[in-house]
N, C-alpha and C positions, 0 to 999 in steps of 0.2 A: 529863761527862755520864754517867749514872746510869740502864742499861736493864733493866728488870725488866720478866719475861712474867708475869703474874699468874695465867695458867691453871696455871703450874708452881708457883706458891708454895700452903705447903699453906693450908689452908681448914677451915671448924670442921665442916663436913658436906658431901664430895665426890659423894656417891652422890644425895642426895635435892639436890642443883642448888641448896644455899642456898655463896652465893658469898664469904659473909664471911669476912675473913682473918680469920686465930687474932692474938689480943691483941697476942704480941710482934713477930710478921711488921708488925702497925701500927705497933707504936714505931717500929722500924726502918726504916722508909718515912718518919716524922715525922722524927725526929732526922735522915735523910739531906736529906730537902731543909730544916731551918731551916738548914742550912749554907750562905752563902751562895755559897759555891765550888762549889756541886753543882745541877745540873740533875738531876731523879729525872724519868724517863719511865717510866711504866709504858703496857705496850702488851699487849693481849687480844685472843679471839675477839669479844667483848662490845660488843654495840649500844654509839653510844653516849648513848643513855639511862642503859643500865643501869650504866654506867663512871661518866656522870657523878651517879648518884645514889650508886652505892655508893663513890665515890671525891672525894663530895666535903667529906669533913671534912679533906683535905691541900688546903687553897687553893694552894700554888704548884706542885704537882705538875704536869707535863708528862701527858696523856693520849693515846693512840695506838689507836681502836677498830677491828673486824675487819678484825683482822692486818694494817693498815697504810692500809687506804681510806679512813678518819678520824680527823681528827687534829685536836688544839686545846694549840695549841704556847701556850705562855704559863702564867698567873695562872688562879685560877678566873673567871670569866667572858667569858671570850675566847668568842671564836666560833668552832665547830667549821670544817674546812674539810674538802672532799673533795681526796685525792692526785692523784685525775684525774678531771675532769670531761667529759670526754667517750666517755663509758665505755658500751659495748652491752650492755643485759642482756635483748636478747629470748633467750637460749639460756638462762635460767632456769626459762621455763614450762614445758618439754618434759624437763629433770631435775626438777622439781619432780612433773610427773608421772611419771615415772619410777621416781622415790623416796614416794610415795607409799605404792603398790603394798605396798613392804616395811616403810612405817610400820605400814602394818593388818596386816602378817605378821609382826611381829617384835615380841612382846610388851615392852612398855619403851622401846622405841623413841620417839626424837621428831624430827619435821624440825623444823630452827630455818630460815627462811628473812629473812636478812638484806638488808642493803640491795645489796648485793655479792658476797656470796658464800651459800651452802646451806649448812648443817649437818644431817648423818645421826646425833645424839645416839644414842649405844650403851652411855652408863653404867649405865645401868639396865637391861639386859637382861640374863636370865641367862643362866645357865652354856652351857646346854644349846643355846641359841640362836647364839652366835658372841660 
């Protein structure tokens, strides 16, 4: 079994949030899982919408979305599943508001609010800002 984070692998444009891997990081994703001794999981921050649109030209790939709450073990067309289903997310509205606040202060800034977890995106902000 075959775990790659895909936030870590580089990418053809990190700054402006276009998420596609660079040509060869794809080979080497393909030729690991036609093997049929390897299991490739890649697991991301990334909805998974966005995992399985941008990840779906590897049909046997293993997918694993924000960082671990969704998952679709298998083939491409498996069905996603949630890690825990009984999961409380009234304590989202009250950082959401929270973080707000510093989305409208912090030039560049974006909330990403997920099914599970908040993201305070900072790649885009500059220098001068933090």
């Amino acid at each position: 079994m075959i775990f790659l984070d895909i936030d870590a692998l580089p990418t053809k444009d990190y700054a402006a949030d276009i998420n596609e891997l660079q040509s060869v990081v794809a080979m080497y994703i393909e030729n690991l899982s036609q093997d049929n001794r390897n299991i490739v999981v890649l697991f991301s921050s990334q909805t998974q919408v966005s995992m399985e649109k941008e990840f779906s030209i590897f049909p046997k790939v293993w997918l694993v979305a924000e960082h671990g709450y969704m998952y679709r073990a298998g083939h491409k067309g498996t069905e996603w599943k949630r890690l825990c289903t009984n999961v409380e997310r009234d304590w989202m509205n009250q950082v959401i508001e929270f973080l707000v606040v510093y989305e409208e202060n912090v030039d560049g800034s974006k909330l990403e609010v997920l099914e599970s977890i908040i993201v305070f995106n900072v790649k885009n902000v500059d220098e001068e800002q933090g």
